[in-house]
C-alpha positions in Angstrom: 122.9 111.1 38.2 123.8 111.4 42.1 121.4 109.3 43.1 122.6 106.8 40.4 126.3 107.1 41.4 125.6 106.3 45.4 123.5 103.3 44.5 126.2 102.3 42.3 128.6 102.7 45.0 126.3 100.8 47.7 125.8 97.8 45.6 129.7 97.6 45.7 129.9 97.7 49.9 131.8 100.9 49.5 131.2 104.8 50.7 134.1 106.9 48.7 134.7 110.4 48.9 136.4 112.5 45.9 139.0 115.0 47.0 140.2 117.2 43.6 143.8 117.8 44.2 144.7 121.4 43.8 147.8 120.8 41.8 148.8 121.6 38.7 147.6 117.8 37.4 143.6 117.4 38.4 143.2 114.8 38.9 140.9 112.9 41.7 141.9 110.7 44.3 139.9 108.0 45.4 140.1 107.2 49.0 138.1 103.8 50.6 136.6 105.0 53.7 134.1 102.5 54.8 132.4 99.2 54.0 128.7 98.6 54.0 127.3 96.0 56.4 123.9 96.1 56.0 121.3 98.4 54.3 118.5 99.4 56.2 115.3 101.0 54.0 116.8 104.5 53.0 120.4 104.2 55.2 123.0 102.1 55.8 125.4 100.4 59.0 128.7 100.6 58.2 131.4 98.4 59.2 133.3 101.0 61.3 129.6 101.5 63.0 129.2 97.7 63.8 133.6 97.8 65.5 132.6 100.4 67.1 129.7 98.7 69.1 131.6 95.6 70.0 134.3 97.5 71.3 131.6 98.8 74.0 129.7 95.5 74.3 133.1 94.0 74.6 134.4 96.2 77.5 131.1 95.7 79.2 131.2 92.0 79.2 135.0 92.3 80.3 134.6 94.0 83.0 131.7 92.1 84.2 134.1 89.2 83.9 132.0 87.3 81.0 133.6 85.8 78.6 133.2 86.4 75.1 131.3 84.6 72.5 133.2 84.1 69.4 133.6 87.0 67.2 131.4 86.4 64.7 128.4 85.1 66.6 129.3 88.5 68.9 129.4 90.1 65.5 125.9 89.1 64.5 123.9 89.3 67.6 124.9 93.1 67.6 124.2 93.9 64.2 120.7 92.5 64.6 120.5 95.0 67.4 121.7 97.9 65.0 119.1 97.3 62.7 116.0 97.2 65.0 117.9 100.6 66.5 118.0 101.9 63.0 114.7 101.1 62.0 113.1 102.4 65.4 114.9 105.6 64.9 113.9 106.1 61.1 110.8 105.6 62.2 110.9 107.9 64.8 112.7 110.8 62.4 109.7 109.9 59.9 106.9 110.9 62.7 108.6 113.6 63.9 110.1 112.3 66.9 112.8 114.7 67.6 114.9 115.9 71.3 116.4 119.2 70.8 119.8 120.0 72.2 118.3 121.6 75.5 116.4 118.7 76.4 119.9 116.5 75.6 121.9 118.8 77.7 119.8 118.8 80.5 120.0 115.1 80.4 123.5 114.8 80.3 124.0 117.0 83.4 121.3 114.9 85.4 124.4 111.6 84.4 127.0 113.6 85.6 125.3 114.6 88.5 125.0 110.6 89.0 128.7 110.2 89.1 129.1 113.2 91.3 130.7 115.0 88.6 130.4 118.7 87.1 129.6 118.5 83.3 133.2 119.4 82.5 134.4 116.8 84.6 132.5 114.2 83.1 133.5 115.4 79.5 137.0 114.7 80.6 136.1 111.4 82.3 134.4 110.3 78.8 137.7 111.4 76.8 139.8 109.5 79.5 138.2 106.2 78.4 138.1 106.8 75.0 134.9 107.8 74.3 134.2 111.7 72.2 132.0 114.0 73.9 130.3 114.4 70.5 129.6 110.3 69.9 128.2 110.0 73.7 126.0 112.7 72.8 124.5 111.4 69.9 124.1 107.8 71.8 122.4 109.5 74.6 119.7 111.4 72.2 119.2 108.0 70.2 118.8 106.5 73.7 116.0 109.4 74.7 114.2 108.7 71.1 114.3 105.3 71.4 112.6 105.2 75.1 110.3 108.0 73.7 109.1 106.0 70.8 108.5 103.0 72.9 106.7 104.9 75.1 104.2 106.4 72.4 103.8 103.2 70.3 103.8 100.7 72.4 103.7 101.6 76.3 100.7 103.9 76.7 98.5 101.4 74.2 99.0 98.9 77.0 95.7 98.8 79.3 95.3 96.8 82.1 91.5 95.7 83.3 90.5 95.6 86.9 88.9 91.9 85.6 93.2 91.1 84.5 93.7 92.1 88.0 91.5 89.6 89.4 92.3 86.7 87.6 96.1 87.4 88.5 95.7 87.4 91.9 93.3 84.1 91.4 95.6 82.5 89.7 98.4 83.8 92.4 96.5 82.4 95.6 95.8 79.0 94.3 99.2 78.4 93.5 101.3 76.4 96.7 104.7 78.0 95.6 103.1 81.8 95.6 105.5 83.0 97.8 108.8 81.7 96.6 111.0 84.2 94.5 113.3 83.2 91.7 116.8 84.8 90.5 116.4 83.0 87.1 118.9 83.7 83.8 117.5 82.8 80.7 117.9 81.9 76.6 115.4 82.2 74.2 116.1 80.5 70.6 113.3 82.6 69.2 110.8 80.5 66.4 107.7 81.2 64.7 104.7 79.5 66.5 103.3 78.7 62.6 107.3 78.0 61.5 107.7 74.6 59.3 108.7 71.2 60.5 112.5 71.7 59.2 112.6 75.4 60.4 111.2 74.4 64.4 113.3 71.4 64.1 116.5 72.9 63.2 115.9 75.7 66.2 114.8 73.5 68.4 118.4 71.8 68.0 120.1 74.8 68.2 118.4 75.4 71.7 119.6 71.7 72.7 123.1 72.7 71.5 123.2 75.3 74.0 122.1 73.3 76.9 124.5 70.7 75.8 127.0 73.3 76.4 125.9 74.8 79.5 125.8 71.0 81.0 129.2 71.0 79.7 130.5 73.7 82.3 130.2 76.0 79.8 129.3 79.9 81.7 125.9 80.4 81.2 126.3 84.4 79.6 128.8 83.3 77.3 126.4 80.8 76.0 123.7 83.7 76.4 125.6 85.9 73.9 126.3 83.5 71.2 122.4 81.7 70.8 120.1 83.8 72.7 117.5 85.8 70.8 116.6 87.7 74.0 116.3 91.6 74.3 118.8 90.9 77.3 121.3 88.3 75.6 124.4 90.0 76.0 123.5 91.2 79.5 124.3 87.4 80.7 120.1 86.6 80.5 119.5 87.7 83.7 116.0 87.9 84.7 116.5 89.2 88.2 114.3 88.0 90.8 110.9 87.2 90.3 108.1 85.7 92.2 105.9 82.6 90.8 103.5 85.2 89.8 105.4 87.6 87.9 106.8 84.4 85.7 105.0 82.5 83.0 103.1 79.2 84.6 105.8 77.1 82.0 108.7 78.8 83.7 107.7 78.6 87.5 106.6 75.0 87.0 109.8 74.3 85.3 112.0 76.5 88.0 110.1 74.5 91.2 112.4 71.7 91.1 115.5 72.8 90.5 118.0 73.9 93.0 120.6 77.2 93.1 122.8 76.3 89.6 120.6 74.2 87.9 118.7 74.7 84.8 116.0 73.3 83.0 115.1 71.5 80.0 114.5 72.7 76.8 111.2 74.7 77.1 108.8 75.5 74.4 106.7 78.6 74.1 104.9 80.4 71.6 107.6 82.8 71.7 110.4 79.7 70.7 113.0 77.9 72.9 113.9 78.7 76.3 116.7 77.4 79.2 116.5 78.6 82.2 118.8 78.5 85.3 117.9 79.0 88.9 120.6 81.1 90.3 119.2 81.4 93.9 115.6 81.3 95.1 114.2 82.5 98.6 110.5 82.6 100.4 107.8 85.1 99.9 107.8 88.7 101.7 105.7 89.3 104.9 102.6 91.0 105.4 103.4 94.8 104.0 102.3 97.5 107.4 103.2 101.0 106.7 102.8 103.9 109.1 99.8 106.2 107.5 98.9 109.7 108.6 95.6 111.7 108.3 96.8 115.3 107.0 95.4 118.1 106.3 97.0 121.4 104.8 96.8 125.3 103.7 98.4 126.0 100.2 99.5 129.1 98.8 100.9 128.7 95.4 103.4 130.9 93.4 102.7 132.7 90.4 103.4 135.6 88.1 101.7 137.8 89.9 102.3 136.3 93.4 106.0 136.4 94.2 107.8 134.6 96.9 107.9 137.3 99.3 103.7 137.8 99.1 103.2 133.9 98.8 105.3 134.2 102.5 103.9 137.1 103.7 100.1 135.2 103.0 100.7 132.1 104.9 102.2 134.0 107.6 99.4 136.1 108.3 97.4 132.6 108.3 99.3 131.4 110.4 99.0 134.0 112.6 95.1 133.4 112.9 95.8 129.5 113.1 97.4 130.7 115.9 94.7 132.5 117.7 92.4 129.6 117.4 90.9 130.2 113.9 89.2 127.3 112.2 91.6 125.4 110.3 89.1 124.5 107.7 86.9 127.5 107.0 90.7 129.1 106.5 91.7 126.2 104.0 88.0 126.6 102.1 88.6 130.6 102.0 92.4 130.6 101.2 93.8 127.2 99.6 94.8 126.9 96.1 94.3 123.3 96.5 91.8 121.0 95.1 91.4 119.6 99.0 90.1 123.2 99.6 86.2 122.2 99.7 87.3 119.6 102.0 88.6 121.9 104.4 92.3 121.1 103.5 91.7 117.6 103.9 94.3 115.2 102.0 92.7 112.0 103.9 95.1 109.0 104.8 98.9 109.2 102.9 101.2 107.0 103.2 105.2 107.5 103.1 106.2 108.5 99.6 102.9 110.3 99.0 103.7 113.7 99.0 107.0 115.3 98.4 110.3 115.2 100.5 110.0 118.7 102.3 105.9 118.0 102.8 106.5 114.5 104.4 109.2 115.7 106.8 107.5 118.5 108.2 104.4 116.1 108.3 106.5 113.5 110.5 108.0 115.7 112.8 104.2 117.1 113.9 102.2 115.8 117.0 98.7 114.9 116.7 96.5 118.3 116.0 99.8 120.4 116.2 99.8 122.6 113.3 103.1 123.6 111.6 105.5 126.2 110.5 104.8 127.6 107.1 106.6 125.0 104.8 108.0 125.5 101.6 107.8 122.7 98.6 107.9 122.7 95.0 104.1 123.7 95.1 104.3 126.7 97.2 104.0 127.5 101.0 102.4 125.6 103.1 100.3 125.1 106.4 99.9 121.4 107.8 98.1 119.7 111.1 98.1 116.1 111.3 94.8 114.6 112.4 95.6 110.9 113.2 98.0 108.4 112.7 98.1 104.5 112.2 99.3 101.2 111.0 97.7 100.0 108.2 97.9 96.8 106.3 98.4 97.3 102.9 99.4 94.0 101.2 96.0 94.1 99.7 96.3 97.1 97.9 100.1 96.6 97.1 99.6 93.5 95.9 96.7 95.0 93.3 99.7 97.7 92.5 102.1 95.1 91.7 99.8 93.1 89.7 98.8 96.0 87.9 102.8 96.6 87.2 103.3 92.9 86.5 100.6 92.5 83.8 101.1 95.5 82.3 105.1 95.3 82.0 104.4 91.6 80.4 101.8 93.0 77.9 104.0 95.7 76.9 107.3 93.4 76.5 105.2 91.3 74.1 103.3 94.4 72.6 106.7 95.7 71.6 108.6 92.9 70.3 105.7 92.2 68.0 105.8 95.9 67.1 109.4 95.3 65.8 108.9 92.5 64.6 106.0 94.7 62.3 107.9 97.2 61.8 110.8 94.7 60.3 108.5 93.1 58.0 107.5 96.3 56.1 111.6 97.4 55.9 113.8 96.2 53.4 117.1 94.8 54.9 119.9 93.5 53.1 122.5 92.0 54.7 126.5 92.2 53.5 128.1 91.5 56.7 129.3 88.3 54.7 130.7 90.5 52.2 134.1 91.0 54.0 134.9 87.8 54.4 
């Protein structure tokens, strides 16, 4: 009978609650709360959920200084974006993807630690702009689940092949414009690669419209927000910078041409419809040198049963015998908690970022074959004694590392798009968005 009286109330658009007056006539009162704008499987997005989220969009495109699409394009693109949300998170509720309040607080004190506030401070600062404590919250952990989810499904599927790697950089060196970087914006009319005549034709003029407007003079992340089926549509389109390499071949041929503020023709992908606009472009980096040192250490680790004081009192006495010209590797092999221990302490060549603050600034400060202070790190106590330093060149291997990065990111992107796209076709969604017109 419940169940019967919610769907009931759903196929009208409307969640009521009863209140029984405690008077001496019972009767009930009837009180319209929300309106229904779209059913998602087993839940719902109310109308005061989908206000709420253009109020924020809104702010955020006002104070970047963009203007606003009109409201009901604005209203559209952001419901779309609540129902992926809300199917992601169903999902992830279903397969027990949960973050408990610890793990939620934690990360909440790490954001007001960004803005150099206390967590009370922050709270204030939230309720000073409008915002409850109690909705950030709940945004935050949605944020978490979502990241987590994408992470688990999608992101660590993703594999990248040494033989990907190759043909990257290949393809990279034979191209003439290599080195150029773009700062590129961008719209994507999204359509089917399989979609019917009329469907590709009536998105394909939809995508023309855009550009129409854009040659018009109209500003670019306006026109973003009201067509584009991007992830990043009500961000402006901004792609950042990118080099040749890190775009599609359609889009760096297309972008070679143009100049600062001028865009490109309607593009066809698989993907759909894209415009483009070159915001700024500059040449390639230089060679990338980096100062490399040859390190090797004593570890003494922390545990249950070793407490700070004996952890010190350990490396001390080591020190001690460093001191009186003890061999720095037979006292690594004997006393190390360190996997480099069979090599005598030996870490081989690091380069900056390698090892941890505290490690790398002791490490810098040392002379060739001078042997250090005990140092303390996350990890422990510490001994070190730099063997040699050098410049290296490492565009080589940084440009293998930023391959690697490049591919995968692109694999993921599309990995996950099509993964929403899945798990969209399996959901039921009605939409009554139209409803309160």
């Amino acid at each position: 009978m419940r169940n019967h009286v919610f769907n009931t109330l759903a196929k009208h658009g409307l969640i009521v609650f009863l209140f029984l007056l405690s008077s001496p006539i019972l009767a009930a009162e009837i009180t319209k709360m929300d309106r229904i704008v779209a059913i998602v499987d087993q839940g719902i997005i109310t109308e005061k959920e989908l206000a709420d989220r253009i109020q924020t969009v809104t702010t955020q495109l006002e104070k970047q200084g963009t203007q606003l699409p009109p409201r009901d394009v604005l209203e559209k693109q952001i419901l779309e974006r609540l129902i992926n949300d809300r199917l992601q998170l169903q999902y992830a509720a279903q397969t027990g993807l949960r973050v408990d309040d610890a793990q939620l607080d934690k990360t909440i004190e790490r954001i007001a630690e960004q803005n150099k506030l206390s967590t009370g401070e922050f709270r204030k600062a939230l309720e000073a702009e409008g915002i409850t404590y109690r909705k950030f919250r709940e945004d935050i952990r949605n944020e978490i689940i979502l990241a987590r989810l994408r992470e688990r499904e999608v992101d660590n599927r993703v594999n990248v092949t040494e033989s990907e790697i190759d043909n990257f950089l290949t393809t990279q060196s034979s191209r003439n414009d290599i080195q150029d970087e773009f700062e590129v914006a961008h719209i994507l009319v999204r359509a089917p690669e399989e979609g019917s005549p009329e469907e590709l034709q009536k998105l394909k003029a939809k995508a023309e419209t855009a550009l129409k407007e854009l040659q018009d003079g109209a500003d670019f992340a306006q026109v973003s927000a009201g067509y584009s089926d991007a992830p990043n549509a009500l961000e402006g389109g901004i792609l950042g910078w990118r080099t040749s390499a890190q775009l599609p071949a359609l889009f760096a041929d297309a972008l070679q041409p143009l100049q600062p503020g001028q865009l490109s023709a309607v593009l066809r992908s698989p993907n759909g419809y894209h415009i483009l606009k070159l915001l700024d472009r500059r040449g390639g980096s230089s060679p990338l040198v980096v100062d490399q040192t040859h390190v090797r250490h004593i570890l003494i680790k922390l545990s249950e049963v070793v407490s700070e004081l004996e952890a010190e009192q350990k490396i001390a006495s080591i020190k001690e015998r460093l001191d009186h010209g003890a061999d720095f590797a037979e006292l690594a092999r004997q006393y190390s908690e360190d996997a480099s221990a069979n090599n005598g302490g030996d870490l081989g060549w690091t380069n900056p970022g390698d090892t941890v603050p505290p490690f790398e600034q002791a490490m810098n400060a040392l002379e060739i074959n001078q042997i250090s202070e005990p140092v303390r790190t996350p990890f422990g106590w510490h001994i070190l004694q730099v063997l040699e330093r050098r410049k290296q060149d490492m565009t080589q291997e940084s440009a293998r590392l930023k391959a690697r990065q490049e591919i995968r990111a692109r694999k993921a992107d599309d990995a996950f798009q099509d993964w929403v796209g899945e798990l969209r076709d399996r959901a039921y969604v009605e939409y009554r968005l139209e409803d309160k017109y």
